[in-house]
BADRENLUM-891063 format. One record per residue (C-alpha): residue number from 1; residue in one letter; x, y, z. Coordinates in nm, 3 decimals. Each point is the difference from the previous one (the first is absolute). Example, Ala and Ser with C-alpha at 12.3 -4.5 7.8 and 13.67 -1.06 7.14 Angstrom:
! residues 2
<rec num="1" residuo="A" X="1.230" Y="-0.450" Z="0.780"/>
<rec num="2" residuo="S" X="0.137" Y="0.344" Z="-0.066"/>
//
This chain:
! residues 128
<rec num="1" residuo="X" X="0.000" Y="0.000" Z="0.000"/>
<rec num="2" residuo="X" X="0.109" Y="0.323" Z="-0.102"/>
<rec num="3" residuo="X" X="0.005" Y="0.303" Z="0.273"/>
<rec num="4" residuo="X" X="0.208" Y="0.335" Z="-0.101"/>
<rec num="5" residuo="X" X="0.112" Y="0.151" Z="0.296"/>
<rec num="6" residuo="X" X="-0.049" Y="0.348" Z="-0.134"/>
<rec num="7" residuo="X" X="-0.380" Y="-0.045" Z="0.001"/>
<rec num="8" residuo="X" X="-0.278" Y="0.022" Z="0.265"/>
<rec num="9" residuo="X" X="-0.237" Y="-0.260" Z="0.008"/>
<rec num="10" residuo="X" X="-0.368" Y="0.036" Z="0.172"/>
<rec num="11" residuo="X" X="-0.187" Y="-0.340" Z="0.073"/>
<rec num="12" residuo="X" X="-0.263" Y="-0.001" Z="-0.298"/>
<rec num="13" residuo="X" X="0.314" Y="-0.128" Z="-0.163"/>
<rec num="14" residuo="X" X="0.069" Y="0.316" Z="-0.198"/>
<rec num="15" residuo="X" X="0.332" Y="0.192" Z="0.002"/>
<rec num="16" residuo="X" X="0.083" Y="0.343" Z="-0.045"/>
<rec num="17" residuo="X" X="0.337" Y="0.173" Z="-0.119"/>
<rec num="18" residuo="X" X="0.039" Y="0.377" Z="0.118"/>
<rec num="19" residuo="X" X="0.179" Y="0.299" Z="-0.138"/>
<rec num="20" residuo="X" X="-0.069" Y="0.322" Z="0.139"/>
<rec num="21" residuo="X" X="-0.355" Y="0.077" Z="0.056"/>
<rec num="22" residuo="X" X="-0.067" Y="-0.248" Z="-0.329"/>
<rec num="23" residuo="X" X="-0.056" Y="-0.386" Z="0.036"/>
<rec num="24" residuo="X" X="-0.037" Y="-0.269" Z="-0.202"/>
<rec num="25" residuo="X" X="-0.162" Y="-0.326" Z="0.065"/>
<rec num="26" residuo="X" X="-0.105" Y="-0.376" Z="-0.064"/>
<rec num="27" residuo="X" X="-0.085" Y="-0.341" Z="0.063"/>
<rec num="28" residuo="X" X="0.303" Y="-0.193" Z="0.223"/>
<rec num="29" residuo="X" X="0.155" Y="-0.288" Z="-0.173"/>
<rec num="30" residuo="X" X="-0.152" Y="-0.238" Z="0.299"/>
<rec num="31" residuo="X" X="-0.334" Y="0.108" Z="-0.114"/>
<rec num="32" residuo="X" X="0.042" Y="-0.012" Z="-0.372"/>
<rec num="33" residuo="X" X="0.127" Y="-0.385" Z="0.062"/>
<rec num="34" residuo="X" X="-0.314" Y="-0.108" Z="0.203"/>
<rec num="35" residuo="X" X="-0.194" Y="0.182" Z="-0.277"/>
<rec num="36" residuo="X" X="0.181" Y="-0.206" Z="-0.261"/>
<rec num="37" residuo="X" X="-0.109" Y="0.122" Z="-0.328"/>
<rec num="38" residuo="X" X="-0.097" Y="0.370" Z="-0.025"/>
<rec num="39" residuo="X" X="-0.294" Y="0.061" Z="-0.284"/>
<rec num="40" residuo="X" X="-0.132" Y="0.325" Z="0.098"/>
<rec num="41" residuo="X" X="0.082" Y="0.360" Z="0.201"/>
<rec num="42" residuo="X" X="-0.288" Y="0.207" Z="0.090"/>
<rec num="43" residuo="X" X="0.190" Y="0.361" Z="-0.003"/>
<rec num="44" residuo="X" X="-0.120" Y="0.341" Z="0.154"/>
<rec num="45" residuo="X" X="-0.047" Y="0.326" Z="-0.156"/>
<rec num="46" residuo="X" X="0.264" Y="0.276" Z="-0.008"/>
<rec num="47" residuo="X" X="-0.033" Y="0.245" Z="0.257"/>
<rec num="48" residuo="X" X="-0.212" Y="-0.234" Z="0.237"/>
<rec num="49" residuo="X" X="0.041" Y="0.017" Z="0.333"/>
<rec num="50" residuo="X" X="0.050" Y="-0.249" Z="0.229"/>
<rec num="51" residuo="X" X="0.084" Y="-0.057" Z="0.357"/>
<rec num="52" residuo="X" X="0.234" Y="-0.241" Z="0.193"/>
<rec num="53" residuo="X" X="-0.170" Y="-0.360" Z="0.006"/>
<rec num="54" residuo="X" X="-0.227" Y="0.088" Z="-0.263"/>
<rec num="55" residuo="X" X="-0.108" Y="-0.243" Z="-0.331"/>
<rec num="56" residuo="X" X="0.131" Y="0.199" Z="-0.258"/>
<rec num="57" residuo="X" X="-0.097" Y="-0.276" Z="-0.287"/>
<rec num="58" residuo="X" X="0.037" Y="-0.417" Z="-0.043"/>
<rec num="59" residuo="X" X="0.227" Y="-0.243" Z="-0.109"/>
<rec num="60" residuo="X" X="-0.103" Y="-0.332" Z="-0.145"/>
<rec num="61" residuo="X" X="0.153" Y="-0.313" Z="-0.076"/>
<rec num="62" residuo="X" X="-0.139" Y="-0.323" Z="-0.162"/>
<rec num="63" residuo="X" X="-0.048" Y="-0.087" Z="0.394"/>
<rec num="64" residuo="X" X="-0.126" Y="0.290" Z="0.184"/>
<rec num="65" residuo="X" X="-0.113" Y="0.367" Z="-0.001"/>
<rec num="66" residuo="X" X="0.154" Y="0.220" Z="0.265"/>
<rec num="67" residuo="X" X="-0.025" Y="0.368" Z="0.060"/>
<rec num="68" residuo="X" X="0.292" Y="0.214" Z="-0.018"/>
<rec num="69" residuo="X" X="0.053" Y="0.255" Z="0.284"/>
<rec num="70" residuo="X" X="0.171" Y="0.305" Z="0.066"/>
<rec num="71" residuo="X" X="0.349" Y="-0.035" Z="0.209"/>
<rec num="72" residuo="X" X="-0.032" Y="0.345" Z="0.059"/>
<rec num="73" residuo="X" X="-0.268" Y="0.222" Z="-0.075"/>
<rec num="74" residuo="X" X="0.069" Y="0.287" Z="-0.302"/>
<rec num="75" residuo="X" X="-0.115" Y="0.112" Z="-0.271"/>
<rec num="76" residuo="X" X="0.005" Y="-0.223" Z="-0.369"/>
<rec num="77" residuo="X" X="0.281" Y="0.150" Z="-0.213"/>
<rec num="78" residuo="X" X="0.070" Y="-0.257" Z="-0.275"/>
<rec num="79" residuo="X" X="-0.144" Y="-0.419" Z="-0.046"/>
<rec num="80" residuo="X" X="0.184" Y="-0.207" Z="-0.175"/>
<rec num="81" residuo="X" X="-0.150" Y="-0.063" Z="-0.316"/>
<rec num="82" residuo="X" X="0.177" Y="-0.209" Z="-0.181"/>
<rec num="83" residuo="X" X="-0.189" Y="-0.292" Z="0.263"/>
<rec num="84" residuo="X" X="-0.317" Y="0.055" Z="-0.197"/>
<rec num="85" residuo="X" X="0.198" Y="-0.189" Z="-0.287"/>
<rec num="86" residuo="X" X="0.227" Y="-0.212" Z="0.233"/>
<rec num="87" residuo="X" X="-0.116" Y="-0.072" Z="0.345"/>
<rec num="88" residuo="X" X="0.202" Y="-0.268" Z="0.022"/>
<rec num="89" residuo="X" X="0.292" Y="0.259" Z="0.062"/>
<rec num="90" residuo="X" X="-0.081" Y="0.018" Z="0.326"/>
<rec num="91" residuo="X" X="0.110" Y="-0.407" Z="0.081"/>
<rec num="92" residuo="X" X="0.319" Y="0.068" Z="-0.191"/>
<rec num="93" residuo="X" X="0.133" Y="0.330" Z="0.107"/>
<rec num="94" residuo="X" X="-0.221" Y="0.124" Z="0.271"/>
<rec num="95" residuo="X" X="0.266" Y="0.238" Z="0.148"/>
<rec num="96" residuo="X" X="0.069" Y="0.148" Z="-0.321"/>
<rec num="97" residuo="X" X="-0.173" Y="0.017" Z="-0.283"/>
<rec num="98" residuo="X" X="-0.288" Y="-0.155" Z="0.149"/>
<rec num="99" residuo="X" X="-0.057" Y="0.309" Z="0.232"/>
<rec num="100" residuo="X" X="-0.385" Y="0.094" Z="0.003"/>
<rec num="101" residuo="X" X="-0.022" Y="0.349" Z="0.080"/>
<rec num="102" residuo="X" X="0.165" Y="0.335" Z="0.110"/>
<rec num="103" residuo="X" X="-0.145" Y="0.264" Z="0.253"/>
<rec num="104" residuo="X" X="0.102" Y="0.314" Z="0.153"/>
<rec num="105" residuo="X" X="0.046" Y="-0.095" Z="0.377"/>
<rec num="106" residuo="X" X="-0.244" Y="0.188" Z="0.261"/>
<rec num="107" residuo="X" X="0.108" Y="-0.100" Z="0.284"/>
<rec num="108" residuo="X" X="0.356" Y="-0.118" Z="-0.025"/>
<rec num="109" residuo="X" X="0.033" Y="-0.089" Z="0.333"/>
<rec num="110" residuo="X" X="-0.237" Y="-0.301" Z="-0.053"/>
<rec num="111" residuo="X" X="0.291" Y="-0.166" Z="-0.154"/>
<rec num="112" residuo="X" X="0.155" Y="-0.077" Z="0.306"/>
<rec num="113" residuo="X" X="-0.287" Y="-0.213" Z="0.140"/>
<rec num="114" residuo="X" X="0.098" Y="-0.238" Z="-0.264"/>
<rec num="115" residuo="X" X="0.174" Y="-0.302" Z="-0.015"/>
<rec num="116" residuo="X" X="0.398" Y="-0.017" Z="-0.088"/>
<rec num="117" residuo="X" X="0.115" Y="-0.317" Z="-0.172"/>
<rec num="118" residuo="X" X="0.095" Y="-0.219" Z="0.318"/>
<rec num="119" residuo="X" X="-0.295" Y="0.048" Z="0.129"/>
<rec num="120" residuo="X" X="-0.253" Y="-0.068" Z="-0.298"/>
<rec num="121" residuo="X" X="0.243" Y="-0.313" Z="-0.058"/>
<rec num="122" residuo="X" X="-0.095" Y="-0.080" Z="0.302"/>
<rec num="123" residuo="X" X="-0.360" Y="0.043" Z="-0.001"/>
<rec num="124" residuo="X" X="-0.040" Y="-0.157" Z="-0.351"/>
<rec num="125" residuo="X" X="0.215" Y="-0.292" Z="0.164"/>
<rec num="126" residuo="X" X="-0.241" Y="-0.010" Z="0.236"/>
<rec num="127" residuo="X" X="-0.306" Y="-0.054" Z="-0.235"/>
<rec num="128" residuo="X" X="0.176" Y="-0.252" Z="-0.150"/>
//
């Protein structure tokens, strides 16, 4: 399993990647692999605004739906598009070009209520 240590991770399994006030953010590699094969993203809107915790869209595999939710809340400044066409980007790169959206931070301080990599290895370890 695959867990950059420059990322936060929150425990709907979705990480985010910070720089400045601007984040970026996706499914984690542990989630994409009990997922197994991506078919569709459900993306937001531009400019939406979300909080912390939030659904922000869905993900969904040829085994499950799941929601997608805000590590931090913000407001929508780019989706990745390119998952309309190829949403199974997300099981092969899903901290890089599988990213799923970009927001403007509004409260960066909810960043650090997140998980670092030790401890979301340790709490996906703990799932199993």
């Amino acid at each position: 399993m695959n867990i950059p240590t420059d990322l936060k991770y929150a425990r709907t399994d979705e990480w985010i990647r910070v720089k400045g006030g601007e984040a970026e953010a996706g499914l984690t590699d542990y989630a994409q692999g009990h997922l197994s094969d991506i078919v569709y993203v459900e993306l937001p809107e531009v400019g939406a605004e979300f909080k912390s915790a939030t659904s922000f869209g869905s993900i969904e595999s040829v085994k499950a739906a799941s929601d997608l939710n805000m590590p931090a809340g913000g407001t929508i400044t780019a989706v990745n598009e390119s998952l309309s066409d190829a949403p199974e980007v997300v099981n092969s790169d899903p901290y890089g070009k599988g990213w799923i959206i970009k927001f403007t931070l509004s409260d960066p301080s909810e960043v650090a209520g997140l998980m670092d990599a030790a401890a979301y290895q340790k709490y996906c370890d703990e799932r199993g």
